[in-house]
C-alpha positions in Angstrom: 20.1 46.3 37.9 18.7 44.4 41.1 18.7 47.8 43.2 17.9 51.7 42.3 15.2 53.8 43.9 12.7 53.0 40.2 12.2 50.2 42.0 9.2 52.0 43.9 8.6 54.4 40.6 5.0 52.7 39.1 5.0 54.4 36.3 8.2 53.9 35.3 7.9 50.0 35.8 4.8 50.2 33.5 6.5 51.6 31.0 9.3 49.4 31.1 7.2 46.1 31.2 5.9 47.5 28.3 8.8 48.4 26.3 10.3 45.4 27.3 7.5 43.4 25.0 8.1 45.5 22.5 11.5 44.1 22.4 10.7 40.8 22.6 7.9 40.8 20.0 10.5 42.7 17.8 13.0 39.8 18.0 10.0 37.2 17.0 9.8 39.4 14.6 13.4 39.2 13.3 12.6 35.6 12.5 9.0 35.5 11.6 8.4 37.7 8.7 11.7 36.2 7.0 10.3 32.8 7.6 7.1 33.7 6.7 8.5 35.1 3.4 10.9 32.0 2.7 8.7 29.1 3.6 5.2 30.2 2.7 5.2 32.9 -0.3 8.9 31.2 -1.3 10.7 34.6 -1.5 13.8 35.3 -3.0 17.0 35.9 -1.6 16.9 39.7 -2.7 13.0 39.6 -1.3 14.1 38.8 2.0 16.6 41.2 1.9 14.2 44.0 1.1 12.1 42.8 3.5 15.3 43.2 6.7 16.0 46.6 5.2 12.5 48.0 5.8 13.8 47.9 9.6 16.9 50.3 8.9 15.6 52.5 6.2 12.6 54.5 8.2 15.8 55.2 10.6 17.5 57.0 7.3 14.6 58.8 6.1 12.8 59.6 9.2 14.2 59.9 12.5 14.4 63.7 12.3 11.1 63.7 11.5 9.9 61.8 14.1 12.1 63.6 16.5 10.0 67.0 15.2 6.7 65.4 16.1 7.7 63.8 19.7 8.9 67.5 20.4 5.3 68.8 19.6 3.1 66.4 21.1 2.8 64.8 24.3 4.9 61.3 23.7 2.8 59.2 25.9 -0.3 58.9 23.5 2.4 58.5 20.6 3.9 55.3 22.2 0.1 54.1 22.5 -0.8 55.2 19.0 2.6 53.1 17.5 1.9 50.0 19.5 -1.7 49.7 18.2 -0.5 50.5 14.9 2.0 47.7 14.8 -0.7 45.5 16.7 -2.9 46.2 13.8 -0.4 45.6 10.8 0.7 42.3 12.3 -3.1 40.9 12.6 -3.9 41.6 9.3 -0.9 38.8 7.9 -3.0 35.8 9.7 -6.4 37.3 8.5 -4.4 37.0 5.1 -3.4 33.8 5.8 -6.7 32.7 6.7 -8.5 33.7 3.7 -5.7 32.6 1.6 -5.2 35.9 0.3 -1.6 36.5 1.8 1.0 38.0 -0.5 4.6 39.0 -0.8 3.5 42.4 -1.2 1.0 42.4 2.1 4.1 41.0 3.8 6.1 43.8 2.8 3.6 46.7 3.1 3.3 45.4 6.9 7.1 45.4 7.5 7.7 48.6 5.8 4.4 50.5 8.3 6.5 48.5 11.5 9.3 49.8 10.5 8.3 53.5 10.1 6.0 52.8 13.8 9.1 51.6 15.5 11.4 54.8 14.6 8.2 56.7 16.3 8.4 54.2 19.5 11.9 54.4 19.7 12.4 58.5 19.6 8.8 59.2 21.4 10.2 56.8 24.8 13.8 57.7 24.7 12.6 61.6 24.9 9.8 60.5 27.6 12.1 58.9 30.2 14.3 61.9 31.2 10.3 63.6 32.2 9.3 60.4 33.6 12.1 59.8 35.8 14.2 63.1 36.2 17.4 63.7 35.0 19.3 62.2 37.9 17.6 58.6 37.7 18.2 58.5 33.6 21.4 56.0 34.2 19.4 53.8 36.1 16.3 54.0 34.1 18.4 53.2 30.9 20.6 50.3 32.6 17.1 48.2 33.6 15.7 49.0 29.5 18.9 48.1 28.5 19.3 45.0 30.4 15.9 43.7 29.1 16.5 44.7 25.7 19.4 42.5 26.1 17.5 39.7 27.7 15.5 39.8 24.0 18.6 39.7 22.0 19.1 36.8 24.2 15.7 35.1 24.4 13.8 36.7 21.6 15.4 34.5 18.7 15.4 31.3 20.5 12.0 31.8 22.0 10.8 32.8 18.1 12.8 29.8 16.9 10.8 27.6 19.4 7.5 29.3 18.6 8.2 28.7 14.6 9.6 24.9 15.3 6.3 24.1 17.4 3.1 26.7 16.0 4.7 27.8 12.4 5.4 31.7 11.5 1.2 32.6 11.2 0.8 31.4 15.1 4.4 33.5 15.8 3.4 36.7 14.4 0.3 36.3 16.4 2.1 36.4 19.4 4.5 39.0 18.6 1.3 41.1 17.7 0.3 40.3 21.8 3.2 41.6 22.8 2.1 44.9 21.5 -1.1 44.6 22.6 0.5 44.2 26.2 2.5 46.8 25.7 -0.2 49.5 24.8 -2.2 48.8 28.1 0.7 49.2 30.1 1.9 52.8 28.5 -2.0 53.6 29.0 -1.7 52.7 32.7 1.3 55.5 33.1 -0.3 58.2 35.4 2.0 61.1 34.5 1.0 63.4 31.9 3.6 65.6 30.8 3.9 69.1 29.8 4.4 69.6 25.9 7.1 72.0 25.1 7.8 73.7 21.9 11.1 75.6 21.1 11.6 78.7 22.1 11.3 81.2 19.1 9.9 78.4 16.8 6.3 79.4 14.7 3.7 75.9 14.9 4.0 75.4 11.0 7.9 76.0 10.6 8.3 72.5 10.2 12.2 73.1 8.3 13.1 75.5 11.2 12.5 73.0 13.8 14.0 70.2 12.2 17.3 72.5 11.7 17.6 72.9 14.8 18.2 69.2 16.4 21.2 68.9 13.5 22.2 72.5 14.9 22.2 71.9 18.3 24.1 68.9 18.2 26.8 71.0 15.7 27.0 73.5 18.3 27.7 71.6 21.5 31.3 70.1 21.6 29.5 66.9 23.8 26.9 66.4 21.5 29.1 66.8 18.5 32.0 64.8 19.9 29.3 61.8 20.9 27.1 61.8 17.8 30.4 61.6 15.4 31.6 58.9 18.1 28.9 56.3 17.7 28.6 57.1 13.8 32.4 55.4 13.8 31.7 53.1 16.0 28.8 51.4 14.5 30.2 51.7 10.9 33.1 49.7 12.1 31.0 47.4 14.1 29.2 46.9 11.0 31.7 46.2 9.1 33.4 43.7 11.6 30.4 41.8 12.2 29.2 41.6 8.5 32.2 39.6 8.2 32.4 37.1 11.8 30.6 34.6 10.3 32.2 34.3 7.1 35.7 34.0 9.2 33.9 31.2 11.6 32.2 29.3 9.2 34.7 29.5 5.6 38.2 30.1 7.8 38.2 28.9 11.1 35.5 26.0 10.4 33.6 26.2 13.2 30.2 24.6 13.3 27.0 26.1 13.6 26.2 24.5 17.4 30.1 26.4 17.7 28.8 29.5 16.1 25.7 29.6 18.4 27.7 29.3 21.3 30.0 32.3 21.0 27.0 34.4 20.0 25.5 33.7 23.4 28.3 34.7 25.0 27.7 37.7 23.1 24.4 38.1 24.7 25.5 37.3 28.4 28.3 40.1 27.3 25.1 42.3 27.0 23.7 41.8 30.4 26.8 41.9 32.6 27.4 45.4 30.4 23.9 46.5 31.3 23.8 45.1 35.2 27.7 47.2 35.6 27.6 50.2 33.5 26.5 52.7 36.3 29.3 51.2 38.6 32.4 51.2 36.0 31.3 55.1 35.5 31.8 55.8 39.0 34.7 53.6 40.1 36.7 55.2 36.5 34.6 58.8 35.7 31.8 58.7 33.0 34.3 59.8 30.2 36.9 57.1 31.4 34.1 54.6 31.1 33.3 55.8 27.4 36.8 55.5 26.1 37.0 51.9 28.0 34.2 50.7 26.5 34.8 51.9 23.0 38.9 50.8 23.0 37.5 47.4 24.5 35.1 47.2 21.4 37.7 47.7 19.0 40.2 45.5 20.7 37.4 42.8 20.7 37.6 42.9 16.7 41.5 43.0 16.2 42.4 39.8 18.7 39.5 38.0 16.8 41.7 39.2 13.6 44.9 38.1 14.9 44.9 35.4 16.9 45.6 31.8 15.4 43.1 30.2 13.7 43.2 26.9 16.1 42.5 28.9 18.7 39.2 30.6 16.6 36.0 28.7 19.0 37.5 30.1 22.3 38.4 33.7 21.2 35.4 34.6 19.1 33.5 33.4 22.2 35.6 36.0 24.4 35.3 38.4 21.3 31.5 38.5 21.7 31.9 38.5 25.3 33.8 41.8 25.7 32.0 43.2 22.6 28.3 42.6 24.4 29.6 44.0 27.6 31.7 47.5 25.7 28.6 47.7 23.6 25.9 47.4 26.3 28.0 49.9 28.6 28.3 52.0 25.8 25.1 52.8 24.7 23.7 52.8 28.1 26.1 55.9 28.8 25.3 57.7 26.1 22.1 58.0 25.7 22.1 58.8 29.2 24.4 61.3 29.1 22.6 63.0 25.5 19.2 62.7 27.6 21.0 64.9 30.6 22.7 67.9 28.4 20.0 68.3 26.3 16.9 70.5 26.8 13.7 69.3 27.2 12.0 70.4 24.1 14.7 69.0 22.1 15.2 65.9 22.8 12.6 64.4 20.4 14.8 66.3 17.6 18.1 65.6 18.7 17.4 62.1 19.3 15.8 61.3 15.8 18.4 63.4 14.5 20.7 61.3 15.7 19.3 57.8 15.4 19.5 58.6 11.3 23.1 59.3 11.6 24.1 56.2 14.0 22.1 53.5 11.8 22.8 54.8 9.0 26.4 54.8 9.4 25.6 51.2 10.6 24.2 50.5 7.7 27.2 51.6 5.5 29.6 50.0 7.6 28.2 46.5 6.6 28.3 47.2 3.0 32.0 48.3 3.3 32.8 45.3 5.4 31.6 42.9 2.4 33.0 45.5 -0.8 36.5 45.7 1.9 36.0 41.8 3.2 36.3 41.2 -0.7 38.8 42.9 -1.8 41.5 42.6 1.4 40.6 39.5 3.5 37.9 39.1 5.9 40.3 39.0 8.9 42.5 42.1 7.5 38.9 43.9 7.1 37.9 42.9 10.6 41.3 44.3 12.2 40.8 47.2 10.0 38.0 47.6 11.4 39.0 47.0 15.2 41.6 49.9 14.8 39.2 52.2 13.7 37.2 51.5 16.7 40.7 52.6 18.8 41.0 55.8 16.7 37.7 56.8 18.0 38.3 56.2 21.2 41.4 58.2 21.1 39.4 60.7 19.9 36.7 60.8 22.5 39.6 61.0 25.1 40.6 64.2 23.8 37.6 65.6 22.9 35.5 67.9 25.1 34.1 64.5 26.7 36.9 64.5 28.7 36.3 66.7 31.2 32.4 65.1 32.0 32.7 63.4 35.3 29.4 62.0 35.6 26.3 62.4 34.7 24.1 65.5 34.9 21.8 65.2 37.7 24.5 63.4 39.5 26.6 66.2 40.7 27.1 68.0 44.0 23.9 69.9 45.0 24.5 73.6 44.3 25.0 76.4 47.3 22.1 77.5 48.7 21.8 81.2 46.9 22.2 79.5 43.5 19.5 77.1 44.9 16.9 80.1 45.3 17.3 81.4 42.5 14.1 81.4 40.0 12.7 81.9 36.9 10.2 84.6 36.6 6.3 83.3 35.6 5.8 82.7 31.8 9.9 82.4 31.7 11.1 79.5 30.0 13.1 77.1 31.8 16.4 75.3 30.2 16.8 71.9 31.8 19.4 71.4 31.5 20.5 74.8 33.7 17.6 73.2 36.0 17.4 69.6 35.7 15.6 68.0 38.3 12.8 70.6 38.8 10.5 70.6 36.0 10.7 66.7 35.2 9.9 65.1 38.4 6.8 67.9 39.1 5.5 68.1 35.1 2.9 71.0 34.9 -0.2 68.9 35.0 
């Protein structure tokens, strides 16, 4: 995390500092707009559950959508266009609030258009950095994004808790709409302007075609396949599990909320030891070694919460969240690292929205299971239940097609020298991931 040769990369650091506001103005956000709903326009319980699941839905309904459009424009101006847009929609609450015209409805018009803005910003910069960066830096750049998106999960809530205590929930939302602001101007600094790509084959206006083909593309490679299905389980599970922690710490175990918050920071620390170690575990164990470690450790994290004594509950949910943070933040750095290196260029925008519908919305199911299950067998049955379906997966994984991935592409042995000079003819277009590390350190300008 300290070290990696992005260090000296400019662009990349402003578009990190950026995206790393985003995340922090996203946690405020986490705690703002509830607030602002509960103690201000006195929402209901159902009301402020509407209002989390405008943050999960646009995943559903339009990551492959917004996977289309970052394949067909250049994604730079689309991370702009998103920050200004959530800028905007946050602004207008205070102005509300000023003139006393704030609503319930307002509230939720401007969580639903965040929403939908963030599934753009997520699938636009997770297709950018393999161009930014090149294929062979992708670990790094994801460890240092992942590391500070971990420092939010960490910060975020207690510094929107302190902003809240101090300023109220108008003064917070201000200052999660700076964020954005912040993060604009820094995207807009990025020099590099990349090269937009289109599939190969695909009319403009065949909008169905060229959706088909990121849900194609990953049902036709093994690896893709095998890692999609992967994280599906694995958050559904996780889901699950964690829709039930707190009912086991608080109704079984009797832990107290001070208790509660305690273990739940370990769960963040979890998250930045995973992001600061990921790249070394992967080469001290192979990168498919490090996948099925990380996701056994998950699931083991769940089942020793489930079966150990209840006396013992404080000290082994806090080394539950612990392992959990670290399996997780490993996991997913890996991962999208290793998508970002197999797949081509002018697919990634697709395959990653694709994708990102499939993974939350499995996460979402997972956490209505884990209640309807939690219900009907036992919250800690449901969380063991859980736990082992967590180790299926990773069994799976092991003997999946995964298994023969060493490390990551861009990482391996430079090729002999007449495989080297080989090239494609002019107008011929160029697979990345045949070529990686040509055309998306030198973008055609």
């Amino acid at each position: 995390m300290l070290t990696g040769q992005l260090w000296s990369h400019s662009d990349f650091k402003r578009l990190w500092f950026g995206q790393s506001l985003s995340s922090f103005g996203d946690r405020i956000s986490r705690i703002a707009l509830p607030t602002l709903a509960l103690l201000t326009l006195d929402a209901t319980t159902f009301q402020v559950g509407l209002l989390a699941a405008f943050g999960v839905l646009p995943y559903l309904l339009l990551g492959p959508f917004a996977g289309l459009l970052a394949d067909r424009v250049a994604r730079r101006p689309l991370l702009v266009v998103a920050d200004v847009g959530r800028l905007l929609s946050l602004l207008s609450l205070p102005l509300a609030h000023l003139a006393g015209q704030l609503t319930l409805t307002h509230l939720m018009i401007v969580a639903a258009v965040n929403g939908v803005l963030t599934v753009f910003f997520d699938v636009a910069y997770q297709s950018y950095i393999p161009h930014l960066v090149g294929r062979e830096h992708i670990v790094e750049a994801n460890s240092k994004m992942s590391f500070t998106r971990s420092a939010a999960d960490v910060g975020g809530a207690a510094l929107g808790g302190g902003l809240l205590q101090l300023l109220g929930a108008v003064v917070a939302v201000v200052v999660d709409a700076v964020t954005f602001l912040v993060s604009a101007v820094s995207v807009l600094l990025v020099r590099d302007r990349e090269e937009v790509r289109t599939a190969s084959g695909q009319k403009p206006g065949a909008v169905l075609a060229d959706l088909k083909i990121g849900f194609t593309t990953i049902g036709g490679d093994g690896r893709l396949r095998t890692l999609m299905t992967a994280t599906g389980v694995l958050n559904l599970g996780g889901a699950a599990a964690s829709a039930l922690v707190l009912v086991y710490a608080y109704q079984i175990a009797g832990l107290s909320p001070l208790q509660v918050g305690i273990a739940f920071g370990c769960g963040g620390v979890g998250l930045l030891v995973g992001a600061s170690t990921a790249a070394k575990l992967a080469e001290k164990l192979s990168l498919s070694t490090a996948l099925v470690v990380t996701i056994a450790a998950s699931g083991a994290s769940s089942i020793v919460l489930a079966t150990s004594p209840v006396s013992a509950a404080f000290v082994v949910l806090m080394f539950s969240q612990f392992v959990a943070g670290l399996a997780n933040s490993t996991y997913n750095i890996h991962v999208l690292s290793l998508v970002a290196g197999i797949t081509p260029f002018e697919l990634l925008g697709r395959v990653g929205g694709t994708a990102m519908s499939v993974v939350h919305g499995s996460g979402a199911l997972g956490a209505a299971l884990g209640g309807t299950i939690g219900a009907a067998l036992g919250v800690r049955a449901t969380i063991g239940a859980a736990g082992g379906l967590i180790i299926v997966v990773a069994i799976l994984v092991a003997l999946s097609p995964v298994r023969s991935i060493r490390q990551h592409p861009g990482n391996e042995p430079a090729a002999p020298a007449a495989e080297e000079a080989a090239e494609p003819a002019a107008g011929e277009t160029v697979d990345p991931a045949e070529s990686a590390g040509e055309t998306e350190k030198q973008p055609a300008r």
